[in-house]
Structure formats: C-alpha cells, structure tokens
KELO-588049 format. One line per 2 residues: number of its first residue (from 1); their letters; for each residue x, y, z of N, C-alpha, C. Coordinates in nm, 3 decimals, decimal comma, always signed. Example, Ala and Ser with C-alpha at 12.3 -4.5 7.8 and 13.67 -1.06 7.14 Angstrom:
1> AS> +1,319/-0,569/+0,780/+1,230/-0,450/+0,780/+1,320/-0,330/+0,780  +1,285/-0,225/+0,708/+1,367/-0,106/+0,714/+1,290/+0,003/+0,787 .
***
This chain:
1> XX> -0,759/+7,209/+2,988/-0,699/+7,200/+3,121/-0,798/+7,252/+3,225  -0,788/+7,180/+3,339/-0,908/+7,230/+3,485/-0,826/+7,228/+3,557 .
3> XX> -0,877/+7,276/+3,698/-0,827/+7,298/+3,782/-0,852/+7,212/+3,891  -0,971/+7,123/+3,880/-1,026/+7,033/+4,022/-1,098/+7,074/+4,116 .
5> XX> -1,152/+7,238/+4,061/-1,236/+7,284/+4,160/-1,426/+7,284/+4,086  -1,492/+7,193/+4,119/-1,597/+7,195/+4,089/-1,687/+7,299/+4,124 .
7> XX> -1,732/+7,325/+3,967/-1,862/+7,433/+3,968/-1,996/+7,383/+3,975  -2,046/+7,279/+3,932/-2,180/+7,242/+3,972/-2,162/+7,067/+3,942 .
9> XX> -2,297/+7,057/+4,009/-2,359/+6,918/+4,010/-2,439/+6,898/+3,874  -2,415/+6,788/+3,752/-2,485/+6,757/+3,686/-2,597/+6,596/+3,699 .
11> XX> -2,649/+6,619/+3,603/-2,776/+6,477/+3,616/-2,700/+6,425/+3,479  -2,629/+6,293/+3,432/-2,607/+6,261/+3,340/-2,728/+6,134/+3,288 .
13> XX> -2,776/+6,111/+3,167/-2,862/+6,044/+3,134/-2,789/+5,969/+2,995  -2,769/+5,806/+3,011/-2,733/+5,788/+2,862/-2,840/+5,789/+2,751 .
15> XX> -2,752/+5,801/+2,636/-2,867/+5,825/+2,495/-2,822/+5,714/+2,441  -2,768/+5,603/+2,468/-2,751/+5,497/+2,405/-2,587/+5,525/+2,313 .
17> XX> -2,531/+5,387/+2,322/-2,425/+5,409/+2,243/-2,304/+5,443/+2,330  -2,226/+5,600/+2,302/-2,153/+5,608/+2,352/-2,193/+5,783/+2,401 .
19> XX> -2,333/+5,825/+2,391/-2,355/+5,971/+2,405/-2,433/+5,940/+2,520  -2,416/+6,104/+2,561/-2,477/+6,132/+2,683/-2,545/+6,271/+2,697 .
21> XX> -2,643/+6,283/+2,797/-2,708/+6,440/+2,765/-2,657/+6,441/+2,927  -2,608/+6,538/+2,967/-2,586/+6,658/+3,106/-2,656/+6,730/+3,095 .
23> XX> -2,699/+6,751/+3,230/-2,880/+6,841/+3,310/-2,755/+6,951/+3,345  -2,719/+7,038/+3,354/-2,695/+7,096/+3,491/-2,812/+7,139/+3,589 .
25> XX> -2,776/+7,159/+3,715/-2,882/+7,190/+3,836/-2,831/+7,265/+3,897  -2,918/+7,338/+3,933/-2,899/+7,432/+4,088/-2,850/+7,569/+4,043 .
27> XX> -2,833/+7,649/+4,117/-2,768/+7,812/+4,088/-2,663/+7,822/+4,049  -2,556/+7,763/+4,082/-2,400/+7,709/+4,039/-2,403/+7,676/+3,894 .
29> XX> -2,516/+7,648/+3,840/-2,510/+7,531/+3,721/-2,460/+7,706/+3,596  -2,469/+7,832/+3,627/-2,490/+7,906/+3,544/-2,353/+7,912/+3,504 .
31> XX> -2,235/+7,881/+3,585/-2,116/+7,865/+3,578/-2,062/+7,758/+3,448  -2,125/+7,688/+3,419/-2,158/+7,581/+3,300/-2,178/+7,697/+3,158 .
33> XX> -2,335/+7,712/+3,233/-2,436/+7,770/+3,135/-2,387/+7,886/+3,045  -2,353/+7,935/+3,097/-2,327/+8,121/+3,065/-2,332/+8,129/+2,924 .
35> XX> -2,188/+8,078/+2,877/-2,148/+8,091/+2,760/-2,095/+7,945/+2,713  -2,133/+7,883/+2,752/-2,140/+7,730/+2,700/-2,161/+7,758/+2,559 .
37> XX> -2,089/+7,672/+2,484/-2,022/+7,631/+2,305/-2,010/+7,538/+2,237  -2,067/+7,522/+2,128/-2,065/+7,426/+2,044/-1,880/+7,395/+2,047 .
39> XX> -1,817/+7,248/+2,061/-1,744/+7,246/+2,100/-1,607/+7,277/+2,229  -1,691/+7,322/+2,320/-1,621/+7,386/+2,457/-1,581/+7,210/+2,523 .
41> XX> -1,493/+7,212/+2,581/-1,458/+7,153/+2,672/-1,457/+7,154/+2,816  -1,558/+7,061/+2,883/-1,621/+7,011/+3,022/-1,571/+6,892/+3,046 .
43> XX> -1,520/+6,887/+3,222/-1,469/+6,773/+3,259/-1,637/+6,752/+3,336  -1,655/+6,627/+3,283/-1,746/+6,512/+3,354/-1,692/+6,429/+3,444 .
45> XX> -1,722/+6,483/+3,549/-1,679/+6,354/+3,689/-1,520/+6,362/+3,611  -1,429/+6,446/+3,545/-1,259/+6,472/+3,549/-1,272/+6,391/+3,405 .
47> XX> -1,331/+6,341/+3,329/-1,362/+6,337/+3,234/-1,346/+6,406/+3,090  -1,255/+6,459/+3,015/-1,295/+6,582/+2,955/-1,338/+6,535/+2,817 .
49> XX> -1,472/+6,573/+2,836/-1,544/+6,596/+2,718/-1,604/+6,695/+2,600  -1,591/+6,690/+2,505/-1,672/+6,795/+2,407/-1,842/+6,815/+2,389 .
51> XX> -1,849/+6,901/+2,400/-1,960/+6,958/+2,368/-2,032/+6,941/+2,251  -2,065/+6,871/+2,225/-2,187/+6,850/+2,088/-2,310/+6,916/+2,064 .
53> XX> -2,348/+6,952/+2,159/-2,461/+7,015/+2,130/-2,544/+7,091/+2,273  -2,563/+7,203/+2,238/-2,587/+7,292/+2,367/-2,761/+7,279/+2,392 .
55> XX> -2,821/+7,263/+2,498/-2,943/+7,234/+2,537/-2,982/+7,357/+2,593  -3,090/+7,374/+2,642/-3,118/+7,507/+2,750/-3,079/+7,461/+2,900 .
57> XX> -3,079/+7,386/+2,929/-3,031/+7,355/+3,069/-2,911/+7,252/+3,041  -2,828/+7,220/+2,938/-2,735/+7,160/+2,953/-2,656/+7,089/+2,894 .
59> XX> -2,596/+7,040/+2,801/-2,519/+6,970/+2,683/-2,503/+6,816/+2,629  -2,495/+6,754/+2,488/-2,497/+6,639/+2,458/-2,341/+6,667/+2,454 .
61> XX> -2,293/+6,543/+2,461/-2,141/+6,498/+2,435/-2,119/+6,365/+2,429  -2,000/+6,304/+2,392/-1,990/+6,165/+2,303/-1,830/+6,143/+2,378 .
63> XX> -1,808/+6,048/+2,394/-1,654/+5,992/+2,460/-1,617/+5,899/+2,340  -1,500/+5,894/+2,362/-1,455/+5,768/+2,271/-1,394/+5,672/+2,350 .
65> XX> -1,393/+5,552/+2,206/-1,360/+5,429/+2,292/-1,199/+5,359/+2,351  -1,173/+5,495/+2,373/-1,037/+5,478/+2,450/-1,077/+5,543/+2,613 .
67> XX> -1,173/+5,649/+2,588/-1,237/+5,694/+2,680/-1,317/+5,617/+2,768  -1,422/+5,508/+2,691/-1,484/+5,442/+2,755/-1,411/+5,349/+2,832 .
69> XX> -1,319/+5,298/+2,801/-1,240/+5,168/+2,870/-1,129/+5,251/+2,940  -1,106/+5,346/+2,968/-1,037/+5,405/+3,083/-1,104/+5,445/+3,178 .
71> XX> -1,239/+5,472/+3,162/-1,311/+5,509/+3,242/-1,441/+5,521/+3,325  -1,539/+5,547/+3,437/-1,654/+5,503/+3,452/-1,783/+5,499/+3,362 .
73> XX> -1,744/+5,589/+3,260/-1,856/+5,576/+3,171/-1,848/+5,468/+3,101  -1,753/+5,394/+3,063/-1,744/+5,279/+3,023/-1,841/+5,127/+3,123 .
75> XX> -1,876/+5,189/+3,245/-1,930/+5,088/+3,327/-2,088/+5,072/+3,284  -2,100/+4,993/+3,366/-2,272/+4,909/+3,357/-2,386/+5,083/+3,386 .
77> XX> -2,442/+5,071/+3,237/-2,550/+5,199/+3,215/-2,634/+5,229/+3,307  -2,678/+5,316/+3,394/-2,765/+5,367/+3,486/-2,866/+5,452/+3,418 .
79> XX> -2,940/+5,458/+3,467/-3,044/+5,561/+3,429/-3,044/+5,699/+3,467  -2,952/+5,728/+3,551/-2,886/+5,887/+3,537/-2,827/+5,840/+3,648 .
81> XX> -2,726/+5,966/+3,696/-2,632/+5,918/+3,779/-2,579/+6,108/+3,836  -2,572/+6,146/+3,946/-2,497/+6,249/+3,960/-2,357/+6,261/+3,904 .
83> XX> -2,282/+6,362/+3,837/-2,176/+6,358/+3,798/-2,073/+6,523/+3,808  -1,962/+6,564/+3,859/-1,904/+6,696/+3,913/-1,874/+6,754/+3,745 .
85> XX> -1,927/+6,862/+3,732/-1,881/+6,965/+3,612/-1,785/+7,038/+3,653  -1,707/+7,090/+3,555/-1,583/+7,221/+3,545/-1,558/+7,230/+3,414 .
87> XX> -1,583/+7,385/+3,384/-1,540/+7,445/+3,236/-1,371/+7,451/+3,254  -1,343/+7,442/+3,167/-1,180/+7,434/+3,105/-1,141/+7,580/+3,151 .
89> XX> -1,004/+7,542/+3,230/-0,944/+7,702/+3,253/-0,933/+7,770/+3,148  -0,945/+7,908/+3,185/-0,932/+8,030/+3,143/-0,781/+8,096/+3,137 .
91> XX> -0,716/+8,149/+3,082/-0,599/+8,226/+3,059/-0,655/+8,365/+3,143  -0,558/+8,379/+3,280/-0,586/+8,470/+3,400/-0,688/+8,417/+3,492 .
93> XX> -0,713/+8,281/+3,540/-0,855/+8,246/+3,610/-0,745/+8,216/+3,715  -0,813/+8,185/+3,828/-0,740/+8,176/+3,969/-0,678/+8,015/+3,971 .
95> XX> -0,585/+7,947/+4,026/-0,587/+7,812/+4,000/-0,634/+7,757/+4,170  -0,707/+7,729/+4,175/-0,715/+7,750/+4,359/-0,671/+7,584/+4,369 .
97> XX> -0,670/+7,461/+4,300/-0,646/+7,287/+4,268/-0,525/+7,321/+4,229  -0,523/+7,190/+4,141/-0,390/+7,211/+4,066/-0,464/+7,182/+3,936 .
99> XX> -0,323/+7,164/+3,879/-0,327/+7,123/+3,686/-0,437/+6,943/+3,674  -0,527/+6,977/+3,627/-0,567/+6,867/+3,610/-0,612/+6,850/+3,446 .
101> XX> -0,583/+6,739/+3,380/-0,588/+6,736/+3,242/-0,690/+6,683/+3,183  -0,801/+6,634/+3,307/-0,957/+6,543/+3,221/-0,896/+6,440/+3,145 .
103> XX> -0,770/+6,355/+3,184/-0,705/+6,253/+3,144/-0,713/+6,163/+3,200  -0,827/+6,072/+3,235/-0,839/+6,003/+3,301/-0,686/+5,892/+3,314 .
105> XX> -0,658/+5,868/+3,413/-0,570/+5,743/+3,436/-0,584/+5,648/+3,441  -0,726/+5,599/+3,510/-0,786/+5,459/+3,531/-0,861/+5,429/+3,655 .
107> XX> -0,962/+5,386/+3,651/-1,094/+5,326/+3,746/-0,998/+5,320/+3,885  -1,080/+5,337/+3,985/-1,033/+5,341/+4,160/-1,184/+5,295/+4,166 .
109> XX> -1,148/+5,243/+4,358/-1,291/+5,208/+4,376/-1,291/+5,261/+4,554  -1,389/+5,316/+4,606/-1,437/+5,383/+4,745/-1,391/+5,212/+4,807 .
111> XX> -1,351/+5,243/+4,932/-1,366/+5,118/+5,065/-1,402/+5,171/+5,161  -1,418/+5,331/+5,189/-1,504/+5,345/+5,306/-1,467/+5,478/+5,326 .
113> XX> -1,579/+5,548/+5,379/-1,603/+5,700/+5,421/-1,631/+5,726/+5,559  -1,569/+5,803/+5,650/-1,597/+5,797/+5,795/-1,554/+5,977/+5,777 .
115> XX> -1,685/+6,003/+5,854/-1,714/+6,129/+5,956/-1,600/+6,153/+6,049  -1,564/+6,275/+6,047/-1,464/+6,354/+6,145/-1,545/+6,447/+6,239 .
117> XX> -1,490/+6,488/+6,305/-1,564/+6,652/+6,387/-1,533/+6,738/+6,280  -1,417/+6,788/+6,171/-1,400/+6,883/+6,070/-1,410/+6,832/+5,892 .
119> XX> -1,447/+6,715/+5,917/-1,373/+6,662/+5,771/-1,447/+6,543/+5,767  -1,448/+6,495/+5,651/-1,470/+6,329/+5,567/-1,375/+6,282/+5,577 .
121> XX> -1,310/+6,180/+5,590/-1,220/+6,103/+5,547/-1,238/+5,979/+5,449  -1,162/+5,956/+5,335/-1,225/+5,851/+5,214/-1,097/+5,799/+5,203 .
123> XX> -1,172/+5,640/+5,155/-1,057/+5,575/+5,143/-1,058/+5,495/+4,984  -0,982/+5,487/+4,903/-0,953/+5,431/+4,777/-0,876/+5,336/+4,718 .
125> XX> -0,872/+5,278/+4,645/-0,827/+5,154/+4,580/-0,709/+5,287/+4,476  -0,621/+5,199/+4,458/-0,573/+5,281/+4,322/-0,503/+5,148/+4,260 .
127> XX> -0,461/+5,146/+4,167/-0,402/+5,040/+4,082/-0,238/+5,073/+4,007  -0,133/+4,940/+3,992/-0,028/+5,064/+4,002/-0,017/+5,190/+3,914 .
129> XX> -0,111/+5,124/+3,788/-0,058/+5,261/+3,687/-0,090/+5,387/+3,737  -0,205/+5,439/+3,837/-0,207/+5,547/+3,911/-0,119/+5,560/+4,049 .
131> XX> -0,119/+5,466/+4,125/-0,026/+5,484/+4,195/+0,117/+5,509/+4,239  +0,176/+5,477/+4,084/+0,321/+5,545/+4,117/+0,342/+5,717/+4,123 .
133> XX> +0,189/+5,746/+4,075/+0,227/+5,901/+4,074/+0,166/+5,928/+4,215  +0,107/+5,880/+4,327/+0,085/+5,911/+4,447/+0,209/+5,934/+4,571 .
135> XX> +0,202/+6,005/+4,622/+0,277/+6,061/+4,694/+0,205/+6,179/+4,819  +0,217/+6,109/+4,958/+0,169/+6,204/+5,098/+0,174/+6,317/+5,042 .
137> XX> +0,094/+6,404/+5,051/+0,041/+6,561/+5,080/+0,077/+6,620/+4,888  +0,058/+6,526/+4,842/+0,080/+6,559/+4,652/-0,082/+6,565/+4,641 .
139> XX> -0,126/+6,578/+4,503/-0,255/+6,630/+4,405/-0,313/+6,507/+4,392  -0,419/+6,471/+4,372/-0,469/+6,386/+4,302/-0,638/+6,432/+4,261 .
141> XX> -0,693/+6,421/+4,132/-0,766/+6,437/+4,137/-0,906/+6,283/+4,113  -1,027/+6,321/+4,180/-1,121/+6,209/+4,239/-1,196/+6,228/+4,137 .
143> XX> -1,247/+6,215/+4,013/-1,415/+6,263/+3,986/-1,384/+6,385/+3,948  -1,251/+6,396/+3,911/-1,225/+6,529/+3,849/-1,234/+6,667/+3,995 .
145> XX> -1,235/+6,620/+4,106/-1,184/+6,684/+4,238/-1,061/+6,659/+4,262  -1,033/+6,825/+4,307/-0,857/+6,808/+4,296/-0,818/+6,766/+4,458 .
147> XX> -0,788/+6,677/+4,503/-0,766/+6,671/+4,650/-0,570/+6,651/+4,706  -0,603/+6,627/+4,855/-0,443/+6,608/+4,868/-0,494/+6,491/+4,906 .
149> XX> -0,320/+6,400/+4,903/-0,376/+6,280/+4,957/-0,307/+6,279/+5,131  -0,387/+6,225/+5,204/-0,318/+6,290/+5,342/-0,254/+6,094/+5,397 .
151> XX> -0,276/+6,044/+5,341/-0,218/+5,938/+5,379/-0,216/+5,822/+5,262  -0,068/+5,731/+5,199/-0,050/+5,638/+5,111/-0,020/+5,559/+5,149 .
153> XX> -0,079/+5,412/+5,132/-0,021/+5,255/+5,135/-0,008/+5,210/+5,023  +0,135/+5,206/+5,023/+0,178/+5,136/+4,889/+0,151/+4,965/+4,859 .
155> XX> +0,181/+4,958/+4,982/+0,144/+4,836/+5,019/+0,005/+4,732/+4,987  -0,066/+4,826/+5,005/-0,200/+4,791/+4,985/-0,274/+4,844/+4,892 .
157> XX> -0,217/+4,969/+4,855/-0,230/+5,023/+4,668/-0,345/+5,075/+4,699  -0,364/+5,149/+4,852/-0,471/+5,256/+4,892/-0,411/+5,391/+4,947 .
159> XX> -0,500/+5,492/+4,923/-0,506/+5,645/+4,982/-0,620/+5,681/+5,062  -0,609/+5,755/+5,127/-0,684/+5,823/+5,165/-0,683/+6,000/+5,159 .
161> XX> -0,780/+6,033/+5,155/-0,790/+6,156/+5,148/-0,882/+6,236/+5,265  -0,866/+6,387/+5,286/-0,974/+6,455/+5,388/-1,026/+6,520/+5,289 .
163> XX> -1,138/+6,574/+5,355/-1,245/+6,644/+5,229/-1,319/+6,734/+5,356  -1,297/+6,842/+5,286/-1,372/+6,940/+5,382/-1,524/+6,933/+5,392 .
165> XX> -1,568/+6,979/+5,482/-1,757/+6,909/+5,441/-1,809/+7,035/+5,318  -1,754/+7,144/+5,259/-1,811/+7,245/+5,135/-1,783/+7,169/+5,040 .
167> XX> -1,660/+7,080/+5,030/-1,654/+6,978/+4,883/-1,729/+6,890/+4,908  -1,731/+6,811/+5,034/-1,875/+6,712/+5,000/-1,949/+6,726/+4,990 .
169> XX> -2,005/+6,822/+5,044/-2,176/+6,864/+5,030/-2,197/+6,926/+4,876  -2,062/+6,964/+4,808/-2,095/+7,040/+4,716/-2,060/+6,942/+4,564 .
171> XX> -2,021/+6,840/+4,607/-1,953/+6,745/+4,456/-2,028/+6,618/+4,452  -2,011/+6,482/+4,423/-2,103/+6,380/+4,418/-2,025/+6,285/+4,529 .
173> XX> -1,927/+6,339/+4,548/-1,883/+6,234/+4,702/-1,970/+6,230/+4,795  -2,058/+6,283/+4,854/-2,179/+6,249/+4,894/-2,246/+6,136/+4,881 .
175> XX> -2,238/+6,119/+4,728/-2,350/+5,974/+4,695/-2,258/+5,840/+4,657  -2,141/+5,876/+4,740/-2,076/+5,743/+4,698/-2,068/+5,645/+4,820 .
177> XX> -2,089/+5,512/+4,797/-2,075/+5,433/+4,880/-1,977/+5,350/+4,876  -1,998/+5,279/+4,962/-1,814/+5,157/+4,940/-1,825/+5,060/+4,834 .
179> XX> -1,736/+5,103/+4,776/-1,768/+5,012/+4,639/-1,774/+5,075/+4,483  -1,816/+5,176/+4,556/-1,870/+5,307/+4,424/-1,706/+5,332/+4,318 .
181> XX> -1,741/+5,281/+4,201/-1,628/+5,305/+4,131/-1,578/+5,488/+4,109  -1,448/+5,543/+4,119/-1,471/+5,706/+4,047/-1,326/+5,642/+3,979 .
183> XX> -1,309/+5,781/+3,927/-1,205/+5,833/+3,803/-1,118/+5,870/+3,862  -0,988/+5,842/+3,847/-0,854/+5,882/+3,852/-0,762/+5,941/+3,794 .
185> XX> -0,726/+6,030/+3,822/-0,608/+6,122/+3,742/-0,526/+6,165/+3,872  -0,345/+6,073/+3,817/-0,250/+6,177/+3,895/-0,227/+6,285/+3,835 .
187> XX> -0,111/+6,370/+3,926/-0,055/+6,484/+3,900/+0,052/+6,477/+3,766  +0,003/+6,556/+3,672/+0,060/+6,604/+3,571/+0,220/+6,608/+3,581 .
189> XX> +0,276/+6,690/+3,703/+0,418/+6,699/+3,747/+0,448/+6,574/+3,744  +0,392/+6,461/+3,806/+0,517/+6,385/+3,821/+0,499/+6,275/+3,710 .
191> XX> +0,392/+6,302/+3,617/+0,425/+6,205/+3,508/+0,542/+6,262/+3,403  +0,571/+6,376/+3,422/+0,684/+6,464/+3,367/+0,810/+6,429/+3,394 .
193> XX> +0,826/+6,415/+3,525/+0,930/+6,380/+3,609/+0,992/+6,234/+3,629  +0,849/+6,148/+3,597/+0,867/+5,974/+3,556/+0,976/+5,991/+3,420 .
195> XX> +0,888/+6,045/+3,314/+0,907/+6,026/+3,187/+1,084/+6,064/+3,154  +1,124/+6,230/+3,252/+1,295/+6,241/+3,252/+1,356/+6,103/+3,315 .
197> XX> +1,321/+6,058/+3,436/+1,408/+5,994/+3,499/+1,430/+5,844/+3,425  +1,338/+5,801/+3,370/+1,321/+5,673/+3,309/+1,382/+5,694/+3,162 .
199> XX> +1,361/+5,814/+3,116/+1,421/+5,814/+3,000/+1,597/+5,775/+3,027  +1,651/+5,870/+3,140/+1,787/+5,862/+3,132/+1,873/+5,964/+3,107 .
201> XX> +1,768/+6,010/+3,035/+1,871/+6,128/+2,957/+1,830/+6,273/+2,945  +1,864/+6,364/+2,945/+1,854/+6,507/+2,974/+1,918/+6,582/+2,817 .
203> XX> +1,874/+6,679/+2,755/+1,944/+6,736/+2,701/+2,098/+6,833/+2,749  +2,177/+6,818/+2,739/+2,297/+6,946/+2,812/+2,300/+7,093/+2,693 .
205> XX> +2,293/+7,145/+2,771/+2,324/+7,308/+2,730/+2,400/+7,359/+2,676  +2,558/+7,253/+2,655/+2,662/+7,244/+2,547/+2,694/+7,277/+2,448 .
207> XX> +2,726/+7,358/+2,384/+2,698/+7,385/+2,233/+2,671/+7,236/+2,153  +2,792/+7,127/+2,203/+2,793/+7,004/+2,130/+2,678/+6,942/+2,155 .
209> XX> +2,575/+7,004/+2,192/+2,410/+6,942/+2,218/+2,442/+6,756/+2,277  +2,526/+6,755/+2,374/+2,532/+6,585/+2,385/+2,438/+6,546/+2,486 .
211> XX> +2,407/+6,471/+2,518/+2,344/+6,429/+2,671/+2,415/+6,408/+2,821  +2,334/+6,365/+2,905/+2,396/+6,340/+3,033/+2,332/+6,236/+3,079 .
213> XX> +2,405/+6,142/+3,168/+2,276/+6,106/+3,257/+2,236/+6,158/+3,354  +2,084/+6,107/+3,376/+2,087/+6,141/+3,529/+2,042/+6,069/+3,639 .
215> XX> +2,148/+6,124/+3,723/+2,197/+6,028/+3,832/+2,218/+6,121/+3,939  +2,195/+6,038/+4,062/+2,155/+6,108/+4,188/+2,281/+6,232/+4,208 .
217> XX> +2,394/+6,147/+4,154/+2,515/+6,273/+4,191/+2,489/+6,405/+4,076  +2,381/+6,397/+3,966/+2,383/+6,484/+3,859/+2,296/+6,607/+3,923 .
219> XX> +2,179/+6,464/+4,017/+2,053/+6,609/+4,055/+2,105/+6,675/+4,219  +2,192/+6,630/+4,251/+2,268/+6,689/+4,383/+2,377/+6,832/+4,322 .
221> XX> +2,440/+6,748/+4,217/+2,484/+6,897/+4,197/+2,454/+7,042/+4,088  +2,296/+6,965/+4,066/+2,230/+7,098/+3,988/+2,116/+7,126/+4,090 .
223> XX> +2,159/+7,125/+4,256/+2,049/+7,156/+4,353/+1,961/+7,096/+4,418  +1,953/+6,932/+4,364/+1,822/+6,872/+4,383/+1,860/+6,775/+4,524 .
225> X> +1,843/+6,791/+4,607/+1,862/+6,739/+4,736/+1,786/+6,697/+4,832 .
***
C-alpha cells in the first residue's frame, strides 16, 4: 500500500522481456535507497512492483503479464523514460495522499497542460472502467500521484486536475505532453462501495444472520443522507 506522495524521480531502462532496471537520482533518491530489499515493494509511475534485485544506485524488477496489459509498461519500449518512485507505507508513517494500492486500473492519456499564476492545470482521458470511480474533489491517483480531481466530464470521460508547481517540478508530469499515455488508479473507497451497492446485499446483525437490501430508504435510515 502507498500513499501517492512521491519520493524521487527514477531513470527506468528496459532489459528486454518483461524486466526492468530503476536508476534512482538526485538526493531524494536515498528515500528509495536506505534500506531497499530483496523483495520490497515500489510503486513505479503507481505501478507496484517487486524488487528483484538491489543495485547500488537502484533495483531490477519484473511485472507480469496481467501487469503489462493494464499498464504503460506494457507500451512501445523506450530507451529509458523518467518514472515517480514510492516505498510501500509503513505502519505509523504520515498518510499526507490517500490509500493507493499500485493497482493499476487502466491506461489514460494527457490532452493538455496549461499554466496558472498558482498551479498546472491537466487534463485526461479516462475510460469507463476508471471513471465510474471519479467523482469532483475525490482521490485519484496519476503515475502513482495522489491528486484531487477539481473538475469531471462524464460526458466526455475527462478530468482535470490542479497540481501545485512542488508536485510538478518534483514528479514526471513535467515531461508529459499531450498525448503522453500515464497510469490510472481510482480510489480504493469507492470500489468498496461499488462492490456493496451492486451486490445488493448487506449482511444484518440479527442473530438469524439474514440479509437486507439496500435501498435508498435502508441508507437514509442508518444515516446516509
């Protein structure tokens, strides 16, 4: 589990196949480094991958092929590519994002980035299987960045988001242009909240363990309004 708050910038390089070697860079990168583990878990660009093998400046790891076809690493091979790192929360670490699971959801694509006087503003493609979990001023995470979304068209099956200029300058949204595919992951909560409502059914507290449905008059009168 991460949080969506990126600790450093990596250099990813493929090794052919389905492996990859991560550089980390810069002073930040020690946040990686420290105590990096044979087997630790790192979200790549929200990605979460294992650790195969620890380097002096940075780690091999391998995706699988459920991984690849959910996600940008599955795209046309580059010869390295910037990509956002985050070590897996900690039990007592601050959550300053939200819950993000390195579960990718599925490919989005940039349509355009415009300058503010305080902020970036970005705009995205989403597709429905990510988009039913979008929702004004809810989580979403970009590249494994946890953002809000400050404006949804359902309509047009786009978001936008603001980005303070310390996350851009500090993550790979910087080097994205229109067009630039990233990674998608909704919020954890409301695939929780899909999964009750669609199911139908609720356990009741009954001794006779029976069910209920639920229905708008069920969540009105257990508060939900």
């Amino acid at each position: 589990m991460f949080t969506g708050l990126i600790q450093a910038l990596g250099m990813m390089k493929p090794l052919g196949g389905d492996s990859w070697q991560i550089t980390c860079e810069g002073q930040s990168s020690q946040l990686i480094m420290q105590d990096l583990a044979y087997g630790d878990s790192i979200a790549v660009d929200g990605v979460c991958l294992t650790v195969e093998k620890v380097l002096k400046d940075g780690f091999i790891a391998t995706a699988s092929p459920e991984t690849l076809r959910r996600t940008t690493l599955g795209g046309e091979e580059t010869p390295q590519r910037y990509v956002n790192l985050e070590a897996s929360l900690r039990v007592g670490s601050k959550i300053g994002g939200h819950f993000v699971m390195g579960h990718v959801d599925g490919i989005g694509r940039m349509l355009a980035a415009e300058q503010t006087a305080n902020s970036w503003e970005l705009t995205f493609t989403a597709s429905e299987a990510i988009a039913r979990y979008i929702v004004p001023k809810g989580s979403i995470a970009v590249n494994g960045i946890s953002l809000t979304v400050a404006v949804y068209e359902p309509e047009l099956s786009q978001f936008k988001v603001a980005v303070i200029p310390l996350t851009y300058a500090e993550t790979n949204l910087r080097y994205l242009v229109p067009g630039s595919l990233v990674n998608l992951e909704g919020d954890i909560l409301g695939k929780y909240v899909e999964k009750l409502l669609y199911s139908g059914k609720v356990n009741s507290k009954t001794d006779d363990s029976s069910s209920v449905d639920i229905t708008p008059g069920f969540l009105a009168e257990h508060g939900y309004l």
